[in-house]
C-alpha positions as CSV (number, residue, x, y, z in Angstrom):
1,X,107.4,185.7,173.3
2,X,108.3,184.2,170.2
3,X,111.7,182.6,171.7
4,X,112.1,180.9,175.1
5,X,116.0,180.7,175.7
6,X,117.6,179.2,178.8
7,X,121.1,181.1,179.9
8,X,124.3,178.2,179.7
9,X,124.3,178.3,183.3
10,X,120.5,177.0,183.4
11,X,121.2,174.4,181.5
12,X,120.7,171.2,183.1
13,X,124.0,169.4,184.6
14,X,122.8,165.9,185.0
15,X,120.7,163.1,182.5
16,X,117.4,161.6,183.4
17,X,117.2,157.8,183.7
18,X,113.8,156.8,183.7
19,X,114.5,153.2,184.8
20,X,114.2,154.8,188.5
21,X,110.4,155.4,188.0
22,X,108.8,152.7,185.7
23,X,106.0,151.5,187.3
24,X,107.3,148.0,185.9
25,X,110.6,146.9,185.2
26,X,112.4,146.6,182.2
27,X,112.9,142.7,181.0
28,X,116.2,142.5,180.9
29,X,117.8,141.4,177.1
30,X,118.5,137.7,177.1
31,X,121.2,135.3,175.2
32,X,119.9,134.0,172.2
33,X,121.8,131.1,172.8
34,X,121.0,130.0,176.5
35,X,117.6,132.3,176.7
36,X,119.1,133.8,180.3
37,X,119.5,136.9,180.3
38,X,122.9,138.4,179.4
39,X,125.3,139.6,181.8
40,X,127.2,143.1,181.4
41,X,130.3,141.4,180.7
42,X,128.6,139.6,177.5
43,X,128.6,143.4,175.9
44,X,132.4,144.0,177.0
45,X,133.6,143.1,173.3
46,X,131.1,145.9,171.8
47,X,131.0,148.4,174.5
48,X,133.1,149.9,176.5
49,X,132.4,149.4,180.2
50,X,131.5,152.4,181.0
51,X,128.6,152.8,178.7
52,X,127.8,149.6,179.8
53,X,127.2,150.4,183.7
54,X,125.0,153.3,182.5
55,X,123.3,151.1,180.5
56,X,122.3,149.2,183.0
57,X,122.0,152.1,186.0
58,X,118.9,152.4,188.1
59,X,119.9,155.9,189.4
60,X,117.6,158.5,188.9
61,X,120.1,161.2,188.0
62,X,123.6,160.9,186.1
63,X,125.8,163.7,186.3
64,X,127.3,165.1,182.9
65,X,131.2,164.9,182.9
66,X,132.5,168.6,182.5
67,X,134.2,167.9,179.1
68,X,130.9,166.5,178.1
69,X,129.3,169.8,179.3
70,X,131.6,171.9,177.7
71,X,131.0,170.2,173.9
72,X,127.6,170.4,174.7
73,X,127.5,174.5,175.2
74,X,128.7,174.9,171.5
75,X,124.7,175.0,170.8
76,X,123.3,173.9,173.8
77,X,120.6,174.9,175.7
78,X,118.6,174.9,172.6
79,X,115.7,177.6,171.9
80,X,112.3,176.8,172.6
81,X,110.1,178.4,169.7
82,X,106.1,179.6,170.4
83,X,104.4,178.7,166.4
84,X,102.8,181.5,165.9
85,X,102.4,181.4,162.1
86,X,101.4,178.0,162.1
87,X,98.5,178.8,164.8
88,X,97.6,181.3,163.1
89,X,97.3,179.2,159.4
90,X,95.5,176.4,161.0
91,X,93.3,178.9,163.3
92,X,93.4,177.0,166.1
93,X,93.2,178.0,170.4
94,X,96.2,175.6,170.3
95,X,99.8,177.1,171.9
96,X,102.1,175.3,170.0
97,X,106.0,175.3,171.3
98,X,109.1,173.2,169.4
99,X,112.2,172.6,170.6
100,X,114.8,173.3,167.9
101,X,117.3,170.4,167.8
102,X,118.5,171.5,164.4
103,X,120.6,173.8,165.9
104,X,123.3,171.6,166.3
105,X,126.5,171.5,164.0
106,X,125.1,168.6,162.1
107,X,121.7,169.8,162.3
108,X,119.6,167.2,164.4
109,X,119.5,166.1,168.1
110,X,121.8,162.9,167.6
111,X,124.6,164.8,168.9
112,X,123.7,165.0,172.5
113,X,124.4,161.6,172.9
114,X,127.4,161.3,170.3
115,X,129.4,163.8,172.0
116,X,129.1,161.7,175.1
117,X,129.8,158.2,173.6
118,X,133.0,159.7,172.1
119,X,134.0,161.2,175.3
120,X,133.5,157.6,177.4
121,X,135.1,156.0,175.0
122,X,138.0,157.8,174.4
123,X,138.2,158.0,178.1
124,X,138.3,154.0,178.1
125,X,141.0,154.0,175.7
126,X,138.9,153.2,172.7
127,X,140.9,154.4,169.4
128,X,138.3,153.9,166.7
129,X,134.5,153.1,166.6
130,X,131.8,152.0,164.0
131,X,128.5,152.7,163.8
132,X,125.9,152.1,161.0
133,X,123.2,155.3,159.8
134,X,119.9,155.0,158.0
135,X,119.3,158.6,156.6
136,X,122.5,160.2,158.0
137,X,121.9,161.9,160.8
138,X,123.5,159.9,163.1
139,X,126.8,158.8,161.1
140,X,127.2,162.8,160.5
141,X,126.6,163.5,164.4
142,X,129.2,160.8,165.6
143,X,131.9,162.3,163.0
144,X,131.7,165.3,164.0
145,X,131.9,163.7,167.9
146,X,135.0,161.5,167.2
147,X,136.4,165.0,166.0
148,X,136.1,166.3,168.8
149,X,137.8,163.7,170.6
150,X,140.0,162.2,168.6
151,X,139.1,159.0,166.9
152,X,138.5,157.3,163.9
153,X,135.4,156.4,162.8
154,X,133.8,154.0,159.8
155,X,130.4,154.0,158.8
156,X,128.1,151.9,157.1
157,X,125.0,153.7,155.6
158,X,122.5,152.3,154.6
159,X,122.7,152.2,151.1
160,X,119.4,153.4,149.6
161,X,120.3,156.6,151.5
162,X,123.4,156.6,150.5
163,X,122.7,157.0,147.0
164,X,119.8,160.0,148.4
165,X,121.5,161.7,150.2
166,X,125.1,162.1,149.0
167,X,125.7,165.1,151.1
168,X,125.1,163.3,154.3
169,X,128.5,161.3,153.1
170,X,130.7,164.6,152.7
171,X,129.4,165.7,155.8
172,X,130.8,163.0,157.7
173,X,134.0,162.9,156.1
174,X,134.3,166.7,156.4
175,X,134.5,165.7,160.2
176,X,136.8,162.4,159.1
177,X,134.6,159.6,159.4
178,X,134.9,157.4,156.5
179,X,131.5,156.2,155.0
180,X,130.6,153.4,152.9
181,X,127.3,151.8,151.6
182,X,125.3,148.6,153.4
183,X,125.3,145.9,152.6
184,X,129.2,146.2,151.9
185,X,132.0,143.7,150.7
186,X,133.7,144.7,153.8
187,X,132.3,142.2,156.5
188,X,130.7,139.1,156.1
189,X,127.5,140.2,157.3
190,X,127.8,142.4,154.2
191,X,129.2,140.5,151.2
192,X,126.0,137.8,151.7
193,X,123.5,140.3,150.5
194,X,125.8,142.7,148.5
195,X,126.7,139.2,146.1
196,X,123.2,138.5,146.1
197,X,122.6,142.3,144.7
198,X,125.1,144.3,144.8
199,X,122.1,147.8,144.1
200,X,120.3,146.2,147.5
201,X,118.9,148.9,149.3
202,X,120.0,147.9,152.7
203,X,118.2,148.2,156.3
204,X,119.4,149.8,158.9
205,X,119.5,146.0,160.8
206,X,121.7,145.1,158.0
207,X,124.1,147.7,158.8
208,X,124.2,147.4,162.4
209,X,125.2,144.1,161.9
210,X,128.4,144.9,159.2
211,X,129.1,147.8,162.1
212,X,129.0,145.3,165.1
213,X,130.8,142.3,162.7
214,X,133.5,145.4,162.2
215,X,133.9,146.2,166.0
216,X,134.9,142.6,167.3
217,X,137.3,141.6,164.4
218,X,139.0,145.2,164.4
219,X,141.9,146.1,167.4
220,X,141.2,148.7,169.7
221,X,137.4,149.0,168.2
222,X,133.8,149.3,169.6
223,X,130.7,149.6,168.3
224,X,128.3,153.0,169.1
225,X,124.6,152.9,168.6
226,X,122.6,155.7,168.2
227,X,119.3,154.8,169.1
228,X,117.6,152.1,170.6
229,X,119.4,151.7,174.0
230,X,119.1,152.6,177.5
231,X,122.1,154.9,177.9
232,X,121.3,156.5,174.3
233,X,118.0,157.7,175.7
234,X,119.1,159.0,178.5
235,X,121.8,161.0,177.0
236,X,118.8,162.2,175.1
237,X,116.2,163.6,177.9
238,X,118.3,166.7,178.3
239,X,115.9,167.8,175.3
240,X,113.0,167.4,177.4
241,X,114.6,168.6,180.8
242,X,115.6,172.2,179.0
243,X,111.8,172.2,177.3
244,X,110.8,171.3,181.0
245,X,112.4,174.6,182.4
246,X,112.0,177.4,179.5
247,X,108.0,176.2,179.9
248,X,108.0,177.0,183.2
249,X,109.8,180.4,182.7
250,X,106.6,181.4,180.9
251,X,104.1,179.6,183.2
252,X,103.0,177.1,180.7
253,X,102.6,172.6,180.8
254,X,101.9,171.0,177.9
255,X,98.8,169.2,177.6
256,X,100.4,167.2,174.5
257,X,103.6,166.0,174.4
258,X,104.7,165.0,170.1
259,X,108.2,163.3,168.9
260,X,109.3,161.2,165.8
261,X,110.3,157.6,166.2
262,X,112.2,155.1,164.7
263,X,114.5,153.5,167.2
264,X,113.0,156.1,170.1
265,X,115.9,157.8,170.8
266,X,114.5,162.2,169.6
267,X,110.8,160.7,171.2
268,X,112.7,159.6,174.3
269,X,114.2,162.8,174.7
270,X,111.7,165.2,174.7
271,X,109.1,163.1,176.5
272,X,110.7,160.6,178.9
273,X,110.6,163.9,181.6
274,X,107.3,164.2,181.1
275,X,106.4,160.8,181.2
276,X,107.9,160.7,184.9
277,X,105.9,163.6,185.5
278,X,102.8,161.6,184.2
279,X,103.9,158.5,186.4
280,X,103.9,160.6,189.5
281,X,100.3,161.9,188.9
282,X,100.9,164.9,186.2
283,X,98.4,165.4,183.4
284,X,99.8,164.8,179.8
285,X,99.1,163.0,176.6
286,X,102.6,161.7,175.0
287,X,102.3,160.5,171.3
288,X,104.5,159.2,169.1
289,X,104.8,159.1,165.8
290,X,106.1,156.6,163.4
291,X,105.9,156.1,159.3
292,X,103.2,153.6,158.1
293,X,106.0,151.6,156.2
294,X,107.6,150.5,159.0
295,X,104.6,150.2,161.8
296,X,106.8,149.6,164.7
297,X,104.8,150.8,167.6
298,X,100.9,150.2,166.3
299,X,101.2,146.6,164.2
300,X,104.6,145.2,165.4
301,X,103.8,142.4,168.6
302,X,105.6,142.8,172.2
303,X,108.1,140.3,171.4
304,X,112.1,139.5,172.4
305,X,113.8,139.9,169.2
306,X,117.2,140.5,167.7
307,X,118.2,144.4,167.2
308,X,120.4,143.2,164.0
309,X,119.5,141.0,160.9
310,X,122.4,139.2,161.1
311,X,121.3,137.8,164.8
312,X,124.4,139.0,166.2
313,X,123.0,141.6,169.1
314,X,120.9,140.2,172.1
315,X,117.6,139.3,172.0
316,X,115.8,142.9,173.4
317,X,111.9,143.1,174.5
318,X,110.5,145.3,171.9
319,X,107.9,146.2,169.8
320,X,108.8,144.6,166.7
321,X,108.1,143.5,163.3
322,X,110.7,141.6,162.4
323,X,114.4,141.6,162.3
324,X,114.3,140.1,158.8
325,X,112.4,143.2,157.5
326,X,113.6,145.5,154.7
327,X,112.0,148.2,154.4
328,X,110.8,150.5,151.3
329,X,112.7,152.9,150.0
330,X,111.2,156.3,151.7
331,X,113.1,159.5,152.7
332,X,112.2,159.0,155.9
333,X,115.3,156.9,156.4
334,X,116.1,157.4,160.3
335,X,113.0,155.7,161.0
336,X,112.9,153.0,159.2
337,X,114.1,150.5,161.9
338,X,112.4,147.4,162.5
339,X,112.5,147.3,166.1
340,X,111.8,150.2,169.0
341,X,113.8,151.1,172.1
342,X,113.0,148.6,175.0
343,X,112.2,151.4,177.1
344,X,110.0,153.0,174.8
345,X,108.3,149.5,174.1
346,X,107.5,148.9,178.0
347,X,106.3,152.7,178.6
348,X,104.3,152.4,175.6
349,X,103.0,148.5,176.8
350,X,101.9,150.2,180.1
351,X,99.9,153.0,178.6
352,X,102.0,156.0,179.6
353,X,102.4,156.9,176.0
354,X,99.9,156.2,172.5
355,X,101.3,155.8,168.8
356,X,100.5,156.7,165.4
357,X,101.3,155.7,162.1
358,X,101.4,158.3,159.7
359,X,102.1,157.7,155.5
360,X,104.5,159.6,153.4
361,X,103.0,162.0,151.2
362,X,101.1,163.4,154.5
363,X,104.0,163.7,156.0
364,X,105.8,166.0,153.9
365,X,102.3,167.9,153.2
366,X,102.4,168.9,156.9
367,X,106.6,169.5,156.6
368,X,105.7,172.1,153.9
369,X,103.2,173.9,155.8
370,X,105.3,174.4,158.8
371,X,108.5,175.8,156.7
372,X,106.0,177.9,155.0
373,X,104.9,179.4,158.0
374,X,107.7,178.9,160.6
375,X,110.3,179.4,158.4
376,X,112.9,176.3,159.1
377,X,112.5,172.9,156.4
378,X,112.4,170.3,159.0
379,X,114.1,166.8,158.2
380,X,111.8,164.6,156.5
381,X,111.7,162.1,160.0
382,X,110.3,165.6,162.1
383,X,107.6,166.1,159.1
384,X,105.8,162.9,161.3
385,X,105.5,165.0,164.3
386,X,104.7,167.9,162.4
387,X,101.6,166.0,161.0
388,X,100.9,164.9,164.7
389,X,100.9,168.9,165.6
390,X,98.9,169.6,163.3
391,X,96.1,166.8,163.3
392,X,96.1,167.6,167.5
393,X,95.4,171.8,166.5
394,X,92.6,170.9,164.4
395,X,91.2,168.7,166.8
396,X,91.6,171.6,169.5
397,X,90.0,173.9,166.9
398,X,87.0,171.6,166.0
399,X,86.5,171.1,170.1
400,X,87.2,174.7,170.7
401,X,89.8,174.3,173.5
402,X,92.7,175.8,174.1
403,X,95.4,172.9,174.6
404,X,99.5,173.5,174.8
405,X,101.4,171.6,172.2
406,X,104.9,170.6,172.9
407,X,106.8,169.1,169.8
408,X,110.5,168.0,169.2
409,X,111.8,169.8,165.8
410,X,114.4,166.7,166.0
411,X,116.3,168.1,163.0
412,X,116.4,170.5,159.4
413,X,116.0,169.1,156.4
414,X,118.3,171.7,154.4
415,X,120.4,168.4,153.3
416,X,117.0,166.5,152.3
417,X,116.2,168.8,149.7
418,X,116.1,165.9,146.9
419,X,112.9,164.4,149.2
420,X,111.0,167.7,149.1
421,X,111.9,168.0,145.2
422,X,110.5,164.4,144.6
423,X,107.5,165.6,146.7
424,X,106.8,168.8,145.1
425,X,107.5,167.2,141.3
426,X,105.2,164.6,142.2
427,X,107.3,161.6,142.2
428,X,106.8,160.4,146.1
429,X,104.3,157.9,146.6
430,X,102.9,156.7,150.0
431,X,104.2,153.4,151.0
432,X,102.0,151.2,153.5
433,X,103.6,147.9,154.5
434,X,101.7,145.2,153.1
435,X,99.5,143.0,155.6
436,X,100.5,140.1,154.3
437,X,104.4,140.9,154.4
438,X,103.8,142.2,158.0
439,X,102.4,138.9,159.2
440,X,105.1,136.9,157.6
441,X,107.5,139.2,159.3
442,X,105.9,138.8,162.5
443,X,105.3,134.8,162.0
444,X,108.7,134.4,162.2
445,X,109.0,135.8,165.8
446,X,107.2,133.4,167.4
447,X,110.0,130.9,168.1
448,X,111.2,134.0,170.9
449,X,109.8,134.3,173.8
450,X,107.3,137.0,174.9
451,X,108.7,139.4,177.3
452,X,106.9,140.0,180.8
């Protein structure tokens, strides 16, 4: 069976939280300015409040709103695909299985939560939002959700992408967000670095900053993340609770479990039900992936650090390498934050899940091999799972086994053709960050304290 489809009325009606079954509680984040830890209230001015009480929910299940559910069904459940061509090219006993989160009107999996964060907020009475995007993914999928609901929205992109990947901009404003470049002249946060240089390439904790600097000066305004946070991920896991029951349709488990990551929010998604499977006695190997440039997850400390550059956000316990950090310009762009998603950080800290790093020009290698054999260009950030994949069949080949591959296809790369051009003309180089810069990043972090 080449396609494992799930009927709308399978599709799962409520979110995961995985908060319920961590076999050690989250730290919670804590104000920079007292070191206590913050209180929900401290987030009313960003969030609205019911984001916030999922945010901080220790129920197991939360049930998806009907209008929620009925955005959702315009591509949801997603198709499961079997990779046959690619088993076949790498001749390996692997079964390999992706879940296609391209499939989406914007093309990637950032719309299962942006559809929700519309809804709350409009239900709150929020009238316009901002939000920052690295390679635009995320700005696109909250446009198209404030279309649905009817708000405004301003973006700040990050501006290196910007200049990439103009069609990520006319995207969004197709949908009627409004998108400009970070760092700005439109918020203080901005204007520092865009004086300094006004061609700087921006970060993504640059723009989060301009977004959140936005949100408290502006009437009727909050701020929406799309990545990084608790209720974000949980929004995400109905990836991995469709993959859970179009696997078991056929009889199959995955042995491996493969996502992207860059905040954590795609890697979340698929795995976070199988890591609760795994904490209750299941099986599985859960890996994710992330771009040597910006080594999160395998060089970045434990640490409590700011999610922003501008130290405007509350100190989070994450894996980090540094808030000041800017990173190189690679295609990549939606995983080029410095920081990872607290509750990837402590599943990661108790050995539930493993990380690799994985550099650019292998990357998009293994993205070209799969959309030569699958079919479907995958977005540059996928092209790190990909590699994953494919590095796992091999293995599985060399140890003649037979192993079940589960990967998140988090999004198509049909609007990052300029990246596959610079790769197949030769232009794209492999960026490592430099051991020197990553220990001056990570220097810097030792006035914080070390999360427990």
């Amino acid at each position: 069976m080449k396609k494992i489809l799930l009927s709308e009325k399978d599709m799962p009606r409520a979110w995961y939280n995985i908060q319920a079954d961590l076999p050690n509680p989250l730290p919670p984040p804590l104000n920079p300015a007292t070191g206590e830890p913050i209180t929900p209230d401290m987030l009313a001015s960003i969030f609205p409040m019911n984001l916030i009480e999922q945010e901080v929910s220790p129920e197991r299940w939360v049930e998806i709103p009907e209008e929620v559910m009925e955005k959702l069904l315009m591509w949801r459940p997603t198709p499961l695909y079997r990779a046959y061509n690619l088993e076949r090219f790498l001749n390996t006993p692997a079964r390999i299985y992706f879940k296609n989160e391209g499939t989406s009107p914007p093309g990637s999996h950032k719309p299962n939560t942006a559809i929700p964060q519309a809804y709350y907020n409009r239900e709150f009475g929020t009238k316009r939002l901002t939000t920052e995007t690295g390679a635009g993914q995320w700005g696109s999928a909250l446009s198209f959700a404030c279309n649905q609901f009817g708000l405004e929205l301003k973006i700040y992109m990050v501006r290196v992408s910007y200049n990439q990947k103009p069609y990520r901009k006319i995207m969004m404003e197709v949908w009627g967000g409004k998108c400009v470049p970070s760092p700005s002249g439109d918020t203080n946060a901005g204007r520092k670095y865009y004086e300094q240089n006004p061609e700087h390439p921006g970060s993504l904790g640059i723009a989060i900053s301009e977004a959140i600097e936005d949100a408290v000066t502006s009437k009727d305004t909050k701020y929406s993340l799309g990545s990084v946070l608790n209720h974000v991920l949980m929004h995400q896991t109905i990836i991995g609770l469709e993959a859970q029951k179009q696997l078991e349709t056929i009889g199959e488990y995955p042995d491996i479990v493969i996502g992207c990551a860059g905040g954590g929010s795609n890697f979340a998604g698929i795995s976070f039900p199988f890591v609760r499977d795994k904490i209750h006695g299941r099986e599985v190997r859960i890996v994710a992936c992330e771009p040597a440039s910006c080594p999160t997850m395998t060089k970045g400390p434990y640490v409590y650090d700011f999610g922003d550059t501008a130290e405007t956000t509350p100190l989070l316990p994450m894996h980090s390498i540094g808030h000041a950090f800017v990173p190189a310009p690679i295609h990549a762009g939606g995983l080029r934050y410095h920081g990872m998603a607290p509750l990837v950080s402590r599943v990661l800290v108790d050995g539930l899940i493993e990380a690799r790093a994985y550099n650019q020009l292998e990357t998009f290698e293994a993205g070209l091999i799969f959309a030569r054999t699958e079919g479907f260009i995958p977005a540059p950030e996928t092209d790190h799972a990909i590699a994953c994949v494919i590095e796992e069949a091999k293995r599985a080949k060399e140890e003649g086994k037979e192993r079940v591959i589960l990967v998140n296809w988090s999004g198509h790369g049909i609007i990052d053709l300029a990246a596959y051009d610079a790769y197949l003309s030769g232009r794209l180089e492999d960026s490592t960050l430099p051991k020197e810069e990553l220990e001056r990043l990570i220097k810097n972090l030792e006035k914080f304290p070390r999360p427990r």
